[in-house]
N, CA, C and O atoms as CSV, one atom per row, in Angstrom:
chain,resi,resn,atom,element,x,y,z
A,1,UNK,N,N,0.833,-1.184,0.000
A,1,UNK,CA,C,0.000,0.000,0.000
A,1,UNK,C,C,0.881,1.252,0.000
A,1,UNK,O,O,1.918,1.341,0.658
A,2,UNK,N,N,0.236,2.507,-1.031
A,2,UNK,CA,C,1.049,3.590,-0.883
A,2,UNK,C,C,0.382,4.404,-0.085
A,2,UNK,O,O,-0.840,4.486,0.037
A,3,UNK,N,N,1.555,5.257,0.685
A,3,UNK,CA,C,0.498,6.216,1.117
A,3,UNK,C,C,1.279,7.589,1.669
A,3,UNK,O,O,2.503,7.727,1.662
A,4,UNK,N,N,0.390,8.494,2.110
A,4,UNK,CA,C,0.995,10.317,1.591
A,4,UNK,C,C,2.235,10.713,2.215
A,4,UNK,O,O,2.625,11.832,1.883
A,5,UNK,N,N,3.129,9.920,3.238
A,5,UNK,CA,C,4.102,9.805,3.633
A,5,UNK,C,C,5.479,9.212,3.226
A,5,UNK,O,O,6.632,9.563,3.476
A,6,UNK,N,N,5.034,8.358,2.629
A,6,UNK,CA,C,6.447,7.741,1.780
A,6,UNK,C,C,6.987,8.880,0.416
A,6,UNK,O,O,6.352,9.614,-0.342
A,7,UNK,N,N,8.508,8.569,0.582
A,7,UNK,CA,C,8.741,9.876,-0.703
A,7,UNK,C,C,8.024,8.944,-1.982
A,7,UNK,O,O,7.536,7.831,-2.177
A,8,UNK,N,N,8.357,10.364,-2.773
A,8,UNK,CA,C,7.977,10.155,-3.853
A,8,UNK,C,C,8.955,8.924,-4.851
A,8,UNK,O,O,8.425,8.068,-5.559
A,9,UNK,N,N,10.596,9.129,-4.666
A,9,UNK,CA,C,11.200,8.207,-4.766
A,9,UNK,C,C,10.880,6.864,-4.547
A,9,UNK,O,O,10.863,5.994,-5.417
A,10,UNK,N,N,10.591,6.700,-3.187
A,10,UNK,CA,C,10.078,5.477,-2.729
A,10,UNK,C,C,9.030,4.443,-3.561
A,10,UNK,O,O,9.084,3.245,-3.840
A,11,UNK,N,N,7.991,5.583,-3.830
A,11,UNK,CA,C,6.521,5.475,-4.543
A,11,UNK,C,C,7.207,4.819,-6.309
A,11,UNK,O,O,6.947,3.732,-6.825
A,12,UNK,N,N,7.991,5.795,-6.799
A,12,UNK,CA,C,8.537,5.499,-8.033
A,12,UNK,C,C,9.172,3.799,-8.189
A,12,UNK,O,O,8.706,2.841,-8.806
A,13,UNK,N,N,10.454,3.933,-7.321
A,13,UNK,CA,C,10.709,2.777,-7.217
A,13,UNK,C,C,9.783,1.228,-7.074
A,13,UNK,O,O,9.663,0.189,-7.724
A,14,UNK,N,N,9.261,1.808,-5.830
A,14,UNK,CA,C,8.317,0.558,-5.167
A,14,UNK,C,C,6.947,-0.206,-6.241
A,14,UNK,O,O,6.481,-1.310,-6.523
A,15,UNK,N,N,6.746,1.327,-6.564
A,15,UNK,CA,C,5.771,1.131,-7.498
A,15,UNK,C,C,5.330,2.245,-9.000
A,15,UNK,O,O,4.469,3.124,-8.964
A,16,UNK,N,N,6.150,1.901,-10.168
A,16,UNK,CA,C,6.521,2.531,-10.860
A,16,UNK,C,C,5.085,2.719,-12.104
A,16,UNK,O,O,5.132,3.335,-13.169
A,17,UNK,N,N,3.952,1.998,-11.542
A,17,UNK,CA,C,3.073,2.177,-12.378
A,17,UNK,C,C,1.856,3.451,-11.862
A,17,UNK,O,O,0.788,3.795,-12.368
A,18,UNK,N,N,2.619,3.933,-10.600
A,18,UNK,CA,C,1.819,4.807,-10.272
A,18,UNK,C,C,2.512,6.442,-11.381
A,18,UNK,O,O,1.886,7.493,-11.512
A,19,UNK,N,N,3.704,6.176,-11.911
A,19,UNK,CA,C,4.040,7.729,-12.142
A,19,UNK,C,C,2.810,7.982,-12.600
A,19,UNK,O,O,2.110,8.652,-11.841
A,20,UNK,N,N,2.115,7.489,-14.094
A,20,UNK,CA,C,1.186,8.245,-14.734
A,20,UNK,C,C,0.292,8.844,-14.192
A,20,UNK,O,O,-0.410,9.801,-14.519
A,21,UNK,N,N,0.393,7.910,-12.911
A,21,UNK,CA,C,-1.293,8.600,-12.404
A,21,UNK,C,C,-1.049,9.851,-11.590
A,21,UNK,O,O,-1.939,10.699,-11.529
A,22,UNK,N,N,0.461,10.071,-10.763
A,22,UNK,CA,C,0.420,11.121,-10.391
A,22,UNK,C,C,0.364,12.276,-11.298
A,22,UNK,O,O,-0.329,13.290,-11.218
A,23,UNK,N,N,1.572,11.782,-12.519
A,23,UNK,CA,C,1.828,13.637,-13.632
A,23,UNK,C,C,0.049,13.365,-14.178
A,23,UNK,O,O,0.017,14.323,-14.951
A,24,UNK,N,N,-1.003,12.905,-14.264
A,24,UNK,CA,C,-2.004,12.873,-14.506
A,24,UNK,C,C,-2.301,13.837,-13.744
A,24,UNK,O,O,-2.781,14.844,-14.263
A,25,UNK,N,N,-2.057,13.778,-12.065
A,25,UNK,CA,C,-3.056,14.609,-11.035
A,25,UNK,C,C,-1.755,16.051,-10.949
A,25,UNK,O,O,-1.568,16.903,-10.080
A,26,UNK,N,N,-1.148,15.817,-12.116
A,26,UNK,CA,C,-0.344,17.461,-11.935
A,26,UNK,C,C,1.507,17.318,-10.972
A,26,UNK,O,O,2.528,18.006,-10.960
A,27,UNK,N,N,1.218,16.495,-10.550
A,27,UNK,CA,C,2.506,16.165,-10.002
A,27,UNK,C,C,3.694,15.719,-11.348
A,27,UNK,O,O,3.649,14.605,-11.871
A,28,UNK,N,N,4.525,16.591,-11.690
A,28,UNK,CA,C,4.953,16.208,-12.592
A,28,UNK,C,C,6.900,16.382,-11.919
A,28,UNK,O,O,7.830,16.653,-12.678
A,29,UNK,N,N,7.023,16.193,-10.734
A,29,UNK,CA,C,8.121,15.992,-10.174
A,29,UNK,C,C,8.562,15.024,-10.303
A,29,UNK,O,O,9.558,15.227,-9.608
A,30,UNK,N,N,8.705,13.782,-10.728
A,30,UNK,CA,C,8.733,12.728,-10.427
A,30,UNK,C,C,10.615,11.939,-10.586
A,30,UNK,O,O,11.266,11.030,-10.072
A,31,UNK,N,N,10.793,13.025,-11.640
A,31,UNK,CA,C,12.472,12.900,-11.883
A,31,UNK,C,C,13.123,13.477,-10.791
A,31,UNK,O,O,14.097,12.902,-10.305
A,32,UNK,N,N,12.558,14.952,-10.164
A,32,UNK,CA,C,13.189,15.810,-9.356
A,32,UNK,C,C,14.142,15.801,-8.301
A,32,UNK,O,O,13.696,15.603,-7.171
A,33,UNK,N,N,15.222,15.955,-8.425
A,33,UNK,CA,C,15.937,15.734,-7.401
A,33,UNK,C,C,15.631,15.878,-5.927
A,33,UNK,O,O,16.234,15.423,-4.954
A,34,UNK,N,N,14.607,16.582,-6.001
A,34,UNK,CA,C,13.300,16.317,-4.627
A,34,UNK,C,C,13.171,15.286,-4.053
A,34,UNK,O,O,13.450,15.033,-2.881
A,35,UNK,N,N,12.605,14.420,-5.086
A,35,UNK,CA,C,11.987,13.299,-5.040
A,35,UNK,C,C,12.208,12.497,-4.618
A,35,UNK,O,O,11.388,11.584,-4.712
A,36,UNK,N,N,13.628,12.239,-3.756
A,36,UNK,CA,C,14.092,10.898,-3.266
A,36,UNK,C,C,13.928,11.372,-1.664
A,36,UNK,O,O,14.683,10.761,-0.909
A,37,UNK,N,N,13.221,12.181,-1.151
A,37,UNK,CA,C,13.663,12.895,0.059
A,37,UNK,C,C,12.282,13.872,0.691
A,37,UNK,O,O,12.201,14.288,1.847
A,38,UNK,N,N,11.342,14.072,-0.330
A,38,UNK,CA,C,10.011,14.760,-0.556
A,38,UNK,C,C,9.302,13.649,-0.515
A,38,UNK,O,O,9.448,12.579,-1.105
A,39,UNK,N,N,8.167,14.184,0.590
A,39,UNK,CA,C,7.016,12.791,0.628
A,39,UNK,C,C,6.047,13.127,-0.250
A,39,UNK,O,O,6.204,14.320,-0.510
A,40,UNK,N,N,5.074,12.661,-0.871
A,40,UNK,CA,C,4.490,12.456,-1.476
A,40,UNK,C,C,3.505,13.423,-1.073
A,40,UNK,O,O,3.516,14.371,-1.858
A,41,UNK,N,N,2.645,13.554,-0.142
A,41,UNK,CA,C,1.541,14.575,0.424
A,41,UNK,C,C,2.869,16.233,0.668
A,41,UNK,O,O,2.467,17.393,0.762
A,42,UNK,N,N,3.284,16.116,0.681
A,42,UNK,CA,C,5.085,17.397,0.780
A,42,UNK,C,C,5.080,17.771,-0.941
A,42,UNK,O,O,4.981,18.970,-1.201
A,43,UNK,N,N,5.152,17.091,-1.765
A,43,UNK,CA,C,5.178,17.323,-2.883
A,43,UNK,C,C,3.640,17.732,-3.707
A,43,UNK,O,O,3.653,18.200,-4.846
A,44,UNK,N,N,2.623,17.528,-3.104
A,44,UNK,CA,C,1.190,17.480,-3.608
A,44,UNK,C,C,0.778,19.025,-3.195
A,44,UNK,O,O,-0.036,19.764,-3.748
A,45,UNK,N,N,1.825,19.332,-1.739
A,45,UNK,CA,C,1.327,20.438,-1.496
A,45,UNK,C,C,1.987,21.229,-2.119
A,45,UNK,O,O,1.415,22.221,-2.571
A,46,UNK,N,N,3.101,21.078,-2.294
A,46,UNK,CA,C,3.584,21.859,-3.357
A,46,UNK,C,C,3.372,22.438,-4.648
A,46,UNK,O,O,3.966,23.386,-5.161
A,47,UNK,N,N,2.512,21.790,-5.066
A,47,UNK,CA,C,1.672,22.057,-6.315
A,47,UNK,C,C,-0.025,22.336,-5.857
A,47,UNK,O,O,-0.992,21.864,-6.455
A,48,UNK,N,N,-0.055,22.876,-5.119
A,48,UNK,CA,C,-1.230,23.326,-4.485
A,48,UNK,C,C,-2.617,22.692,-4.445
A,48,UNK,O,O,-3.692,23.259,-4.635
A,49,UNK,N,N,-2.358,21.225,-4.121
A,49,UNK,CA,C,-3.351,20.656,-3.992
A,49,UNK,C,C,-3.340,20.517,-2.545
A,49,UNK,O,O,-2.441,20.528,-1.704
A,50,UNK,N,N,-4.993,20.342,-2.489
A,50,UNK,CA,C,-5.693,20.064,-1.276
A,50,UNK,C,C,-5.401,18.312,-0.303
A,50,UNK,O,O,-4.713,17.392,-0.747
A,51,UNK,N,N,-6.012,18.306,0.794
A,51,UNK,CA,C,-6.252,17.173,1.614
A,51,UNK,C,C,-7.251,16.296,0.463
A,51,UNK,O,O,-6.240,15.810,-0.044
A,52,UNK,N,N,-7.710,16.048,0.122
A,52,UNK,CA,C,-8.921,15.951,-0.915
A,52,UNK,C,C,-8.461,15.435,-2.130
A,52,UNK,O,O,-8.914,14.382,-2.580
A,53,UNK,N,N,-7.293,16.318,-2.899
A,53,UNK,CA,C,-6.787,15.665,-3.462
A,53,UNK,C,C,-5.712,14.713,-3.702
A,53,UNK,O,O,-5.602,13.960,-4.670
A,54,UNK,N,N,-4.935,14.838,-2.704
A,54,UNK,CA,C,-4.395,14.012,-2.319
A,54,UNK,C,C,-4.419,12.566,-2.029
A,54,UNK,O,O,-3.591,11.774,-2.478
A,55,UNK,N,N,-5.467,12.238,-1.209
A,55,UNK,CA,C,-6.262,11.765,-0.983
A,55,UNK,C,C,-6.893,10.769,-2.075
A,55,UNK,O,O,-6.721,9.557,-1.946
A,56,UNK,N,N,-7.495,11.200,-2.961
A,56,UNK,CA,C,-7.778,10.571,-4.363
A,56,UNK,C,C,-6.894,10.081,-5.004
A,56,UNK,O,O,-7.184,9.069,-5.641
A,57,UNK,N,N,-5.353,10.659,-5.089
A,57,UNK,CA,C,-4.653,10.206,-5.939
A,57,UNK,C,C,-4.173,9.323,-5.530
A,57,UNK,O,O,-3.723,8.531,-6.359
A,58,UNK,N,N,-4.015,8.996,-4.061
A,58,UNK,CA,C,-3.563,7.455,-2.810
A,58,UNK,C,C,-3.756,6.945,-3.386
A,58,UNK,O,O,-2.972,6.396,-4.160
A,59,UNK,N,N,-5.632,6.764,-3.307
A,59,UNK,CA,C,-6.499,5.884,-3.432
A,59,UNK,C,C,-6.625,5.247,-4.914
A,59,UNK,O,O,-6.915,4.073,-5.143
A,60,UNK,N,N,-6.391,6.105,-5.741
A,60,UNK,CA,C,-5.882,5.707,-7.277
A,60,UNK,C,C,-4.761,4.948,-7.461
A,60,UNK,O,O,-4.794,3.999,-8.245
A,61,UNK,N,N,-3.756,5.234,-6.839
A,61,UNK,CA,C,-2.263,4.719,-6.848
A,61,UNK,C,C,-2.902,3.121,-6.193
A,61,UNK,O,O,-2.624,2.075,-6.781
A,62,UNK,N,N,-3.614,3.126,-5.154
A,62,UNK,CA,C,-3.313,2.087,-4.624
A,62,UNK,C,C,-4.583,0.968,-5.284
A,62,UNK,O,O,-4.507,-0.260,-5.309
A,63,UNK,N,N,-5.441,1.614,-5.659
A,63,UNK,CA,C,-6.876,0.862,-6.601
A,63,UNK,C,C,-5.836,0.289,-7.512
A,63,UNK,O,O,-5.922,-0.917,-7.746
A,64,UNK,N,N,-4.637,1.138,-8.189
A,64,UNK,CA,C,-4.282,0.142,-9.614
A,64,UNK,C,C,-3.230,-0.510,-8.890
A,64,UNK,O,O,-3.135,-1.669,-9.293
A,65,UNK,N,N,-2.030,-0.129,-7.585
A,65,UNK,CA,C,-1.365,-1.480,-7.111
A,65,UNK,C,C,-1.879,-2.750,-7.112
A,65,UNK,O,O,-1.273,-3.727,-7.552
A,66,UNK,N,N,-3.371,-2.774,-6.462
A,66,UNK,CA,C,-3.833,-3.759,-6.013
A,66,UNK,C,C,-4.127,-4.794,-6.860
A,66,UNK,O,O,-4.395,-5.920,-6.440
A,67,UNK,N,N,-4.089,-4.412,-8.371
A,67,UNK,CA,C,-4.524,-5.283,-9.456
A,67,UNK,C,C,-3.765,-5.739,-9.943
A,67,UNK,O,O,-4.003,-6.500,-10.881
């Protein structure tokens, strides 16, 4: 399971079929030298998304892990 605490690195690595869905929800950091060190909800806010959206994009990431 992913979730808004693990970096984004982590997320990439661990689970590399989520990039699309994040640069989908605007997160388009995903190369960023940030990214190995930036959590995932740290980086969402950064691009000025909400609790809400965030949130959705978990739940997306983790709807298509699960399959």
């Amino acid at each position: 399971m992913i979730n808004k605490t693990m970096t984004i690195g982590d997320i990439v690595e661990k689970c590399p079929e989520a990039v699309p869905i994040m640069m989908a929800h605007g997160l388009h950091c995903i190369g960023c030298h940030v990214a190995s060190w930036e959590s995932l909800e740290e980086g969402c806010r950064g691009h000025g998304m909400n609790e809400e959206m965030i949130d959705s994009m978990v739940s997306e990431i983790n709807e298509k892990v699960s399959k």
